[in-house]
N, CA, C and O atoms as a Tripos MOL2 file, in Angstrom:
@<TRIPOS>MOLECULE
protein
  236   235    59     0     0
PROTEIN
NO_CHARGES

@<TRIPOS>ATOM
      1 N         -18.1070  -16.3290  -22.3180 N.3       1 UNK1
      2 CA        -16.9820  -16.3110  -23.2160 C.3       1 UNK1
      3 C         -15.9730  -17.3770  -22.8150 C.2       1 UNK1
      4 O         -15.9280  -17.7090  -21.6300 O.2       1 UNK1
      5 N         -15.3060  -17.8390  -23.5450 N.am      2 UNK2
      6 CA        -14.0620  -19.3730  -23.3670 C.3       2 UNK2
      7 C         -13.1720  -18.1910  -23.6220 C.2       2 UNK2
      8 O         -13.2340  -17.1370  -24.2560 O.2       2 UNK2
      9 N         -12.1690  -18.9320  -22.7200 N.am      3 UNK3
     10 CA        -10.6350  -18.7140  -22.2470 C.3       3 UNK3
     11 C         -10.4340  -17.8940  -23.5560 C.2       3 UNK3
     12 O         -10.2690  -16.6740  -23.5320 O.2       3 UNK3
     13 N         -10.4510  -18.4040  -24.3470 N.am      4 UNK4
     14 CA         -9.6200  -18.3610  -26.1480 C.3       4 UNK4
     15 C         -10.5140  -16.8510  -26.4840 C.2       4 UNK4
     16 O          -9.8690  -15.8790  -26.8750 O.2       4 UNK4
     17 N         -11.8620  -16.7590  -26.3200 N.am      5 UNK5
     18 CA        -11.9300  -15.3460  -26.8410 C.3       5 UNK5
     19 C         -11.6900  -14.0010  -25.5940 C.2       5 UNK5
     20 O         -11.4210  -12.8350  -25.8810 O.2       5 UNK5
     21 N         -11.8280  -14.4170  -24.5510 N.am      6 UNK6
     22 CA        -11.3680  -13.4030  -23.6140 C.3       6 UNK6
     23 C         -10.4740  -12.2860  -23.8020 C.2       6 UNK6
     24 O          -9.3320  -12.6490  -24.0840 O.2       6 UNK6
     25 N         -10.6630  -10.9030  -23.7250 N.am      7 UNK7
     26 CA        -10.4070   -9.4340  -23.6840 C.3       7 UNK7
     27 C          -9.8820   -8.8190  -22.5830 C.2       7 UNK7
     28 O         -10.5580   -8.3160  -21.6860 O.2       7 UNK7
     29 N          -8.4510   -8.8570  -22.6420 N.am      8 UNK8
     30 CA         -7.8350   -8.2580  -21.3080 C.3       8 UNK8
     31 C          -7.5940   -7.0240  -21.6540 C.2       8 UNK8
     32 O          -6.8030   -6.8070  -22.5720 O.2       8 UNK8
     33 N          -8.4200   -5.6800  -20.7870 N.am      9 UNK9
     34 CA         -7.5350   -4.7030  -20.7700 C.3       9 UNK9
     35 C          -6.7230   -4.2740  -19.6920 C.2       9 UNK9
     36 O          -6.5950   -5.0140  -18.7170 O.2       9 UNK9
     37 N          -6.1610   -3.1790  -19.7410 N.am     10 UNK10
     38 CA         -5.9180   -2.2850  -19.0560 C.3      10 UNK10
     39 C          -6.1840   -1.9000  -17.7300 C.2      10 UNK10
     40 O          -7.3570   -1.5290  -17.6900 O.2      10 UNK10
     41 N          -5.6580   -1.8140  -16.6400 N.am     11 UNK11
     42 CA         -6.5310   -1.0130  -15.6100 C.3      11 UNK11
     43 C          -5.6270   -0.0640  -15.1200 C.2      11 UNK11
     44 O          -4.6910   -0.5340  -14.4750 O.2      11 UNK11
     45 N          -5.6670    1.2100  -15.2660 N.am     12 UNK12
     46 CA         -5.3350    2.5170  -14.4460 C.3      12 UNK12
     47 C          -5.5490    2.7680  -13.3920 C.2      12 UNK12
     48 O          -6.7210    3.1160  -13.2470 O.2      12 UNK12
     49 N          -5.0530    2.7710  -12.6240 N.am     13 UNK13
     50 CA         -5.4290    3.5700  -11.2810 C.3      13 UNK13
     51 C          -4.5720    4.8520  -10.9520 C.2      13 UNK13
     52 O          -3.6260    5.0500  -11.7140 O.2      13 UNK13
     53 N          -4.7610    5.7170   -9.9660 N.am     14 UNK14
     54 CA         -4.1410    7.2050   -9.6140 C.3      14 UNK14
     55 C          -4.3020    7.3190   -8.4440 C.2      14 UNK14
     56 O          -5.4120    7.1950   -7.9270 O.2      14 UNK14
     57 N          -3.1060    7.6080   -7.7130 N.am     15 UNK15
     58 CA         -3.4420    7.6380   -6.3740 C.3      15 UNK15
     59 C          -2.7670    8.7800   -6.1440 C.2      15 UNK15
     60 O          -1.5830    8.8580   -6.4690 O.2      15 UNK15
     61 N          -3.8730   10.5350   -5.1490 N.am     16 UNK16
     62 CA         -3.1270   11.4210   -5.2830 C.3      16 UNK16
     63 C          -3.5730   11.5800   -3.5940 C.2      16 UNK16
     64 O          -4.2610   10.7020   -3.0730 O.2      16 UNK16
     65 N          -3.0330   12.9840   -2.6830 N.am     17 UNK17
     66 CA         -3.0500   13.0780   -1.5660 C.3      17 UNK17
     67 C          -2.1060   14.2230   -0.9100 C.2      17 UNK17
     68 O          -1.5650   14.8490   -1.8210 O.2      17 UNK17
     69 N          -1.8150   14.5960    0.0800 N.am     18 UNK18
     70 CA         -1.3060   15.0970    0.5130 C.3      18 UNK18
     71 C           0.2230   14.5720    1.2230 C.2      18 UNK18
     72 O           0.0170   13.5240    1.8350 O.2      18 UNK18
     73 N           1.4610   14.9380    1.2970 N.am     19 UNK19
     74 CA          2.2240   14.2630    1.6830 C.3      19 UNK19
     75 C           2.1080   13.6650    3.4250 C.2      19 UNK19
     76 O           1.5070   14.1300    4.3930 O.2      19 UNK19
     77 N           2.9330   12.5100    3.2700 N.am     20 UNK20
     78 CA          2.8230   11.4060    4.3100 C.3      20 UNK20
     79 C           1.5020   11.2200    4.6220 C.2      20 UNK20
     80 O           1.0900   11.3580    5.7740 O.2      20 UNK20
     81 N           0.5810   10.8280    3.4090 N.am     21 UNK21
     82 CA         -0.4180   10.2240    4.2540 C.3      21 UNK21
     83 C          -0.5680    8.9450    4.1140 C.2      21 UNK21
     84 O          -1.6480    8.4510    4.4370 O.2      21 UNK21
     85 N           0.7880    7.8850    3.4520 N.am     22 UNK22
     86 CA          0.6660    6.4700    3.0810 C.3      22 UNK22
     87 C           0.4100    5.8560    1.6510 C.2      22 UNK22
     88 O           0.5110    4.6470    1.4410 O.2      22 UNK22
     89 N          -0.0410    7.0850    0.3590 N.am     23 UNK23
     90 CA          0.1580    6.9530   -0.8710 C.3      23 UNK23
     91 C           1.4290    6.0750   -1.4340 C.2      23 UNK23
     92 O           1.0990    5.6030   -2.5220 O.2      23 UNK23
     93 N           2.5270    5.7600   -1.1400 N.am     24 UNK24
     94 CA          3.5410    4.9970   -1.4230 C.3      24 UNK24
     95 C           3.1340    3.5730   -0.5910 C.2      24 UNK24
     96 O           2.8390    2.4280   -0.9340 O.2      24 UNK24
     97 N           3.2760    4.2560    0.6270 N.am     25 UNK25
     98 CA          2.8500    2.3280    1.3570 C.3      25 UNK25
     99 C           2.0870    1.4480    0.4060 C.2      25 UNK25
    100 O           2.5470    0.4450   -0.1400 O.2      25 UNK25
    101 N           0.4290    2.1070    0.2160 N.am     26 UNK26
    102 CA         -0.6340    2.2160   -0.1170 C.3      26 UNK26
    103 C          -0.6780    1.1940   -1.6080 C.2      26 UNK26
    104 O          -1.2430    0.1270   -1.8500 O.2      26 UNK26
    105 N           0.2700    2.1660   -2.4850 N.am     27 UNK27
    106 CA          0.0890    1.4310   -3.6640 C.3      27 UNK27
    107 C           1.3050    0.3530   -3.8170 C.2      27 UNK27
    108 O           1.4910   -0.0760   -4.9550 O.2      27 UNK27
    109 N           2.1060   -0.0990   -2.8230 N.am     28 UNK28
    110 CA          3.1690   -1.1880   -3.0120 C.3      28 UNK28
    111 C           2.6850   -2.3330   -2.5930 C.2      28 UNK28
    112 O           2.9510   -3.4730   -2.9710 O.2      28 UNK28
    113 N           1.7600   -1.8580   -1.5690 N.am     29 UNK29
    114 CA          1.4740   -3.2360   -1.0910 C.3      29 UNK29
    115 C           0.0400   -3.3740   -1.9240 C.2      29 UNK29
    116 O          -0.4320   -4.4830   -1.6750 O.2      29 UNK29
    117 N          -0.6600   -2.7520   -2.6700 N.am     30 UNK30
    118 CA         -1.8730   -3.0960   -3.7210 C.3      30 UNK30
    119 C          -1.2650   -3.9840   -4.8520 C.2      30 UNK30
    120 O          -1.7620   -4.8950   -5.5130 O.2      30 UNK30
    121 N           0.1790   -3.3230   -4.8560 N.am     31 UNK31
    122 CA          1.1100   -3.8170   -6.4140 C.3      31 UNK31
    123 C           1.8350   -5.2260   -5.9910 C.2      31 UNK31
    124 O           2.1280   -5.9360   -6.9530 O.2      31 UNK31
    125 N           2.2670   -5.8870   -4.3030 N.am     32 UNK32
    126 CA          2.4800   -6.7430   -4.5130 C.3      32 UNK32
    127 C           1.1250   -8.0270   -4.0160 C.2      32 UNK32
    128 O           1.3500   -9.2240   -3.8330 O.2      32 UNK32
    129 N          -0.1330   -7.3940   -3.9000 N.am     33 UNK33
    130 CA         -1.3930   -8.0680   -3.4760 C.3      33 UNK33
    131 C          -1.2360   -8.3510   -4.8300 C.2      33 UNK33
    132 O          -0.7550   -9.4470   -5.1180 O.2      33 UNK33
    133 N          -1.5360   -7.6100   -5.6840 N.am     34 UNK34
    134 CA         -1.7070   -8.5620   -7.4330 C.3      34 UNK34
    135 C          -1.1090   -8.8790   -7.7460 C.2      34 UNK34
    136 O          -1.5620   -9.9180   -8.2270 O.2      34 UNK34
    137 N           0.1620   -8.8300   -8.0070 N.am     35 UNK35
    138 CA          1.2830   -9.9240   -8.0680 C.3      35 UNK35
    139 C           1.4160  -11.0290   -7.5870 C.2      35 UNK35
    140 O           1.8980  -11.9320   -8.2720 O.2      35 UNK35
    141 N           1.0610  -11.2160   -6.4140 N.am     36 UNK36
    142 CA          0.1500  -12.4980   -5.5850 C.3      36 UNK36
    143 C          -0.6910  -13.3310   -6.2370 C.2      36 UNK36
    144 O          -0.8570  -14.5210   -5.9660 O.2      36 UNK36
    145 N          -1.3110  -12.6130   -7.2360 N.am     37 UNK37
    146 CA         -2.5560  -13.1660   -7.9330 C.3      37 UNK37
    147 C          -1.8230  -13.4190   -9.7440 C.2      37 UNK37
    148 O          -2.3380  -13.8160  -10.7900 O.2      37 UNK37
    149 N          -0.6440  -13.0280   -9.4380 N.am     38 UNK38
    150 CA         -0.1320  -13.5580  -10.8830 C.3      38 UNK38
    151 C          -0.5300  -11.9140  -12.0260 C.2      38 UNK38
    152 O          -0.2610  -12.0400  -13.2200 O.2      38 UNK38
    153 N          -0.9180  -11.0240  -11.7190 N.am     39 UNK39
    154 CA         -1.2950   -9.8650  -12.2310 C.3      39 UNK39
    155 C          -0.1540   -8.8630  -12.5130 C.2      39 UNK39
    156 O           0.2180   -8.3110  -11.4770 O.2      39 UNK39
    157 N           0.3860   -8.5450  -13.4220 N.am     40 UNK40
    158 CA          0.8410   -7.7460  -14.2360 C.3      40 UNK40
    159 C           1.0590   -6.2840  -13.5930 C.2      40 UNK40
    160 O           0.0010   -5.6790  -13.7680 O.2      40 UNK40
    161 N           1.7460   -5.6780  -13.0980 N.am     41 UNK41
    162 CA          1.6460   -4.8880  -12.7070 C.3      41 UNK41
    163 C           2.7800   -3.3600  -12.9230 C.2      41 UNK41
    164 O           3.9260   -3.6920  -12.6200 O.2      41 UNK41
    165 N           2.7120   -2.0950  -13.2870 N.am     42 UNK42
    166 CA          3.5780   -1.1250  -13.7780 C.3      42 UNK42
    167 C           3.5830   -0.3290  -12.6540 C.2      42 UNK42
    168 O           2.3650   -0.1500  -12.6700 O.2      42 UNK42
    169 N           3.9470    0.3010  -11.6850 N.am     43 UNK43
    170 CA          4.1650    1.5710  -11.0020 C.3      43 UNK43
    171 C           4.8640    2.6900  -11.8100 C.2      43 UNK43
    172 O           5.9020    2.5510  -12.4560 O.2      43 UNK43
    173 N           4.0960    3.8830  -11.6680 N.am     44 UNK44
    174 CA          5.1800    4.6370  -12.6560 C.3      44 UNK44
    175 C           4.5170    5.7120  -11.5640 C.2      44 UNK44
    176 O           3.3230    5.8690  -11.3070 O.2      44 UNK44
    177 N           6.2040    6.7160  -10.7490 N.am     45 UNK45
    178 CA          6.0230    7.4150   -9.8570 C.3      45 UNK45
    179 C           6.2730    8.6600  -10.2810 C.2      45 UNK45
    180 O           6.3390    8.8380  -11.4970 O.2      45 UNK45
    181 N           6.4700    9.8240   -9.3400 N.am     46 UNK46
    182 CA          7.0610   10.8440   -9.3810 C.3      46 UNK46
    183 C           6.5050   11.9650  -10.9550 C.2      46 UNK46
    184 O           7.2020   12.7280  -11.6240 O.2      46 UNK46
    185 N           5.2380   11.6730  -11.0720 N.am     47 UNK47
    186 CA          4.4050   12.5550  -12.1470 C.3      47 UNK47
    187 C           4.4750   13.9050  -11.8430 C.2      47 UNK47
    188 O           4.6890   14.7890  -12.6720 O.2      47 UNK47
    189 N           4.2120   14.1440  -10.0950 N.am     48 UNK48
    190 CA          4.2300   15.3280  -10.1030 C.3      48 UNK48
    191 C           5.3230   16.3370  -10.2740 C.2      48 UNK48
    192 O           5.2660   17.4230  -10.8490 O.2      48 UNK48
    193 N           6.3270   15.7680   -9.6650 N.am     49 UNK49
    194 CA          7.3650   16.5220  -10.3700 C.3      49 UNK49
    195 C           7.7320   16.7780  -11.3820 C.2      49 UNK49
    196 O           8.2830   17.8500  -11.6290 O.2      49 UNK49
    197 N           7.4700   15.6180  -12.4650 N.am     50 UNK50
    198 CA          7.3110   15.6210  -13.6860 C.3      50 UNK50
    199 C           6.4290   17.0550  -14.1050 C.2      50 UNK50
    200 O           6.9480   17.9600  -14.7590 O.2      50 UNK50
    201 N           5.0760   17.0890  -13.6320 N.am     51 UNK51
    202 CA          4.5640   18.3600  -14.0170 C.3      51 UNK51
    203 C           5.0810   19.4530  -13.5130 C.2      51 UNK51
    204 O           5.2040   20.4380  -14.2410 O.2      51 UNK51
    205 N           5.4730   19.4860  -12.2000 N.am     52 UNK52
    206 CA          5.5660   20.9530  -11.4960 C.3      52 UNK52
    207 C           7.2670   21.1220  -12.6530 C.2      52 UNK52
    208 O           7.3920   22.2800  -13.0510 O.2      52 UNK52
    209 N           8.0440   20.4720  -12.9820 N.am     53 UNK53
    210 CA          8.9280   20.9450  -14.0100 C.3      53 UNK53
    211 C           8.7510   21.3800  -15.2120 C.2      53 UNK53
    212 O           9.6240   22.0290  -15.7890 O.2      53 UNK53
    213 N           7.5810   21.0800  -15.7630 N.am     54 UNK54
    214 CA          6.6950   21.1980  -16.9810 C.3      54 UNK54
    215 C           6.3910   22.6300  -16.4910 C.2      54 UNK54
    216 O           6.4270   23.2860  -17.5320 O.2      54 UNK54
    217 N           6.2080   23.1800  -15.8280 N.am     55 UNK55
    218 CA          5.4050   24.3340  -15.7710 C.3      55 UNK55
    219 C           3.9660   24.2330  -14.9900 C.2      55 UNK55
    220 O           3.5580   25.2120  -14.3660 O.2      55 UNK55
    221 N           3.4910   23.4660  -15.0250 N.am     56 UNK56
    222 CA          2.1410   23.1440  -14.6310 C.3      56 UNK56
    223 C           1.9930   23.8830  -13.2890 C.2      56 UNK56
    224 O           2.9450   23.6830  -12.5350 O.2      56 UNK56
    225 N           1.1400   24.5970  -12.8640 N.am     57 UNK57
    226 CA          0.8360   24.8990  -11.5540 C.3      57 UNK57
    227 C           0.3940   24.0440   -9.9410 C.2      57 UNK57
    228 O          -0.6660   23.4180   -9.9670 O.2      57 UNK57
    229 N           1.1250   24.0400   -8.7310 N.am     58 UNK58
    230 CA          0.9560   23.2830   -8.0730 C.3      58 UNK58
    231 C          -0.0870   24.0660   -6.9120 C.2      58 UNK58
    232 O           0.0830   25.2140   -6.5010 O.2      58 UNK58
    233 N          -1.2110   23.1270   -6.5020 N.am     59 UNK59
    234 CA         -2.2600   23.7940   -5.9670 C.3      59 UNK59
    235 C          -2.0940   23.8230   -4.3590 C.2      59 UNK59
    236 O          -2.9390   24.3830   -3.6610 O.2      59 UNK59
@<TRIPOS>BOND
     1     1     2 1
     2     2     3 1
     3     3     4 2
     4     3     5 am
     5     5     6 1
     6     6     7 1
     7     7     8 2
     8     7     9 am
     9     9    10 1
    10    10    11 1
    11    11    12 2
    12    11    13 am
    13    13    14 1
    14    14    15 1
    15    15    16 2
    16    15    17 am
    17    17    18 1
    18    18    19 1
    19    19    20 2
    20    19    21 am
    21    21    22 1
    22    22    23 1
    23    23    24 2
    24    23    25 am
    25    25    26 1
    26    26    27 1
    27    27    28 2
    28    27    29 am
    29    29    30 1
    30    30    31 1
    31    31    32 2
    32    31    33 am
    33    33    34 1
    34    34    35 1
    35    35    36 2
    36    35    37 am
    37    37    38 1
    38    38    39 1
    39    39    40 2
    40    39    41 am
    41    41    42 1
    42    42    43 1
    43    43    44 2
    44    43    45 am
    45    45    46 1
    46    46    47 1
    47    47    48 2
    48    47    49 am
    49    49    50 1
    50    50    51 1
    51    51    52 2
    52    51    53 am
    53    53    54 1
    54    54    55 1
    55    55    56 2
    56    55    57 am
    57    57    58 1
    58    58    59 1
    59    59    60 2
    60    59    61 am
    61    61    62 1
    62    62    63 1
    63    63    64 2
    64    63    65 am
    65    65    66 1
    66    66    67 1
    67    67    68 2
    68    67    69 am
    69    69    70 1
    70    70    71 1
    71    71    72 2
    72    71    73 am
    73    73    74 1
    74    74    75 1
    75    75    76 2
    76    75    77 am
    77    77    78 1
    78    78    79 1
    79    79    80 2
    80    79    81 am
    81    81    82 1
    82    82    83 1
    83    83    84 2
    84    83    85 am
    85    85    86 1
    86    86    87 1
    87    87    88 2
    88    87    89 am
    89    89    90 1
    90    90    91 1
    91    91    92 2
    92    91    93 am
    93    93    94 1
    94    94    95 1
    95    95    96 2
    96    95    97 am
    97    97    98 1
    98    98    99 1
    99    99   100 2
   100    99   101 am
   101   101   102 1
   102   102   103 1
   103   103   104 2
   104   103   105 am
   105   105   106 1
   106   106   107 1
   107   107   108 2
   108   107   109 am
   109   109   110 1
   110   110   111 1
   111   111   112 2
   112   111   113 am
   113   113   114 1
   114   114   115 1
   115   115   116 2
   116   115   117 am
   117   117   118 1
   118   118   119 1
   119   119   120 2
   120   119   121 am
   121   121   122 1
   122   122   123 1
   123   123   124 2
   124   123   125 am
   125   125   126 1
   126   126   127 1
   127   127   128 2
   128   127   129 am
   129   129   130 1
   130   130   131 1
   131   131   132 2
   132   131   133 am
   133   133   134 1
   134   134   135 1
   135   135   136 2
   136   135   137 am
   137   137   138 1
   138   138   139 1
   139   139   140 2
   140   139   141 am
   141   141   142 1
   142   142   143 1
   143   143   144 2
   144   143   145 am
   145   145   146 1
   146   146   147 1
   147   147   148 2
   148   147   149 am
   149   149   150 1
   150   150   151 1
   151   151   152 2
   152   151   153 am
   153   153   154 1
   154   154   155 1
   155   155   156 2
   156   155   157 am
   157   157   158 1
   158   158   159 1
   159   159   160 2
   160   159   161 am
   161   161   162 1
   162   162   163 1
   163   163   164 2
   164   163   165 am
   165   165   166 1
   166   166   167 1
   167   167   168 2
   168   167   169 am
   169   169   170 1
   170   170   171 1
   171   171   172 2
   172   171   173 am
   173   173   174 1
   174   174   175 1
   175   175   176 2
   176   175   177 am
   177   177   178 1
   178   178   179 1
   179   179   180 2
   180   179   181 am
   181   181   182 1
   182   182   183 1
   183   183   184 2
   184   183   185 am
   185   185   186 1
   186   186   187 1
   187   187   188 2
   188   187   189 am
   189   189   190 1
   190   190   191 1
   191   191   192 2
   192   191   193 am
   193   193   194 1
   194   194   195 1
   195   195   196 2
   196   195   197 am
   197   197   198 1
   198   198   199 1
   199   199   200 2
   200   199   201 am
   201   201   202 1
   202   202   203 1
   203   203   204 2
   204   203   205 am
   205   205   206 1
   206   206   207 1
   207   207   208 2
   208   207   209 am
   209   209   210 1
   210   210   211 1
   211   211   212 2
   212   211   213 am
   213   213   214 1
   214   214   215 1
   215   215   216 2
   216   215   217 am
   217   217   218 1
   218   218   219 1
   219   219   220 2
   220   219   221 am
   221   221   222 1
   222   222   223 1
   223   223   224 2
   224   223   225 am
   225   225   226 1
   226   226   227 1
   227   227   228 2
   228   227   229 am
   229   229   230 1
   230   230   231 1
   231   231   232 2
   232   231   233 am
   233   233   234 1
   234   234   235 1
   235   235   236 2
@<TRIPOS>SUBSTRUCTURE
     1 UNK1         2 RESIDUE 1 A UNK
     2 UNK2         6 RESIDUE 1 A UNK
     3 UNK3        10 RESIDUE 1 A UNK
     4 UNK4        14 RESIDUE 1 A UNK
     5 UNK5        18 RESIDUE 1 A UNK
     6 UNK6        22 RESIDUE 1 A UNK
     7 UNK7        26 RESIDUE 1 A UNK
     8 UNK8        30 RESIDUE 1 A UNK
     9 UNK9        34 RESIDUE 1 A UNK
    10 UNK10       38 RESIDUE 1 A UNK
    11 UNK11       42 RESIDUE 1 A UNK
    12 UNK12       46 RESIDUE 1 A UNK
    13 UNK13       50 RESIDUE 1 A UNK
    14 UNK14       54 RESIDUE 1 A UNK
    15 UNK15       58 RESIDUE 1 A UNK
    16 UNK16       62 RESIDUE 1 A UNK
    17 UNK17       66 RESIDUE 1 A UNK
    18 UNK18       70 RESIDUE 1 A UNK
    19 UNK19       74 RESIDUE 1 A UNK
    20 UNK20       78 RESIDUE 1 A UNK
    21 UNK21       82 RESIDUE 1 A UNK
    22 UNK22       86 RESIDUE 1 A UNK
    23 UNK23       90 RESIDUE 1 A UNK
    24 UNK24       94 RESIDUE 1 A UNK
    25 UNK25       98 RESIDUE 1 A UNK
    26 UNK26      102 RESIDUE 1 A UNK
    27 UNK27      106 RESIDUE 1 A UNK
    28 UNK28      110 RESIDUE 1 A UNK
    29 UNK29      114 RESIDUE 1 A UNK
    30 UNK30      118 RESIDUE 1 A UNK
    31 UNK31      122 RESIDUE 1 A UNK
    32 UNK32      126 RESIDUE 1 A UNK
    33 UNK33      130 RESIDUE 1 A UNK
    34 UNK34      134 RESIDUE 1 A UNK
    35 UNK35      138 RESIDUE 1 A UNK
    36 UNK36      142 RESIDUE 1 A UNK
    37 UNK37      146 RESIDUE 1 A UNK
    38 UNK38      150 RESIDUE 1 A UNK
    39 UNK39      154 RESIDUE 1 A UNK
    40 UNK40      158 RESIDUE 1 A UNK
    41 UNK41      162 RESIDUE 1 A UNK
    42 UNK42      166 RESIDUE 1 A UNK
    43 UNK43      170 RESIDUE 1 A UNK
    44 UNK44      174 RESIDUE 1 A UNK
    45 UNK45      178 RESIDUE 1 A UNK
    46 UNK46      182 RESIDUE 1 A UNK
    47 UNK47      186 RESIDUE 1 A UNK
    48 UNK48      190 RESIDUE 1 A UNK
    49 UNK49      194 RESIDUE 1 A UNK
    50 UNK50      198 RESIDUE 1 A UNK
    51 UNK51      202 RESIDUE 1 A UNK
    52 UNK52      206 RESIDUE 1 A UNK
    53 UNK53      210 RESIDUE 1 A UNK
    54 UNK54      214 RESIDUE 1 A UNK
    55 UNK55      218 RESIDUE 1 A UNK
    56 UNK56      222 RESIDUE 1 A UNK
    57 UNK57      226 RESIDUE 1 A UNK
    58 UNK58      230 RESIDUE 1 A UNK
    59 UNK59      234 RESIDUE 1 A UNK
Protein backbone atom coordinates (compact mmCIF):
# COMPACT_ATOMS: atom_id res chain seq x y z
CA UNK A 1 0.00 0.00 0.00
CA UNK A 2 1.49 3.89 -0.76
CA UNK A 3 1.59 6.39 1.92
CA UNK A 4 -1.76 7.99 0.31
CA UNK A 5 -3.93 4.84 0.83
CA UNK A 6 -2.70 3.81 4.28
CA UNK A 7 -5.33 3.01 7.30
CA UNK A 8 -4.48 4.26 10.67
CA UNK A 9 -6.31 2.91 13.48
CA UNK A 10 -6.65 2.95 16.84
CA UNK A 11 -4.71 1.12 19.43
CA UNK A 12 -6.13 0.44 23.01
CA UNK A 13 -4.32 -0.78 25.53
CA UNK A 14 -5.42 -1.54 29.51
CA UNK A 15 -3.25 -1.82 32.04
CA UNK A 16 -4.80 -3.37 35.33
CA UNK A 17 -2.96 -4.81 38.66
CA UNK A 18 -2.78 -4.58 42.03
CA UNK A 19 -1.72 -1.38 43.80
CA UNK A 20 2.04 -0.23 43.75
CA UNK A 21 3.06 -2.57 41.44
CA UNK A 22 4.38 0.21 38.77
CA UNK A 23 1.07 0.43 36.51
CA UNK A 24 1.51 4.35 36.45
CA UNK A 25 5.40 4.25 36.02
CA UNK A 26 4.68 1.56 33.46
CA UNK A 27 2.35 3.30 31.18
CA UNK A 28 4.17 6.97 31.26
CA UNK A 29 7.11 5.91 30.26
CA UNK A 30 5.33 3.48 27.25
CA UNK A 31 3.38 7.01 26.56
CA UNK A 32 6.53 9.02 26.38
CA UNK A 33 8.56 5.94 24.33
CA UNK A 34 5.84 6.74 21.52
CA UNK A 35 5.88 10.08 21.62
CA UNK A 36 9.53 9.62 20.87
CA UNK A 37 8.40 8.03 17.79
CA UNK A 38 6.11 10.98 16.90
CA UNK A 39 2.88 8.70 18.01
CA UNK A 40 -0.21 10.13 19.21
CA UNK A 41 -0.89 9.31 22.37
CA UNK A 42 -4.26 9.67 25.12
CA UNK A 43 -3.85 8.44 28.81
CA UNK A 44 -7.15 8.41 30.33
CA UNK A 45 -6.79 7.38 34.21
CA UNK A 46 -8.67 6.75 37.23
CA UNK A 47 -11.60 4.30 35.50
CA UNK A 48 -11.73 2.53 38.46
CA UNK A 49 -13.00 4.85 40.54
CA UNK A 50 -15.01 5.91 37.95
CA UNK A 51 -16.69 2.41 38.30
CA UNK A 52 -16.45 1.66 41.96
CA UNK A 53 -18.74 5.17 42.02
CA UNK A 54 -20.97 3.75 39.40
CA UNK A 55 -21.85 1.03 41.59
CA UNK A 56 -19.89 -1.59 39.97
CA UNK A 57 -18.47 -4.15 42.35
CA UNK A 58 -14.77 -4.13 43.40
CA UNK A 59 -13.12 -7.64 43.50
Amino acid sequence: MSADNEVFRPVTAAINGTHSTGKTTFINELADLLRRDRIEVAVVADLGIDAVEAGLPRR
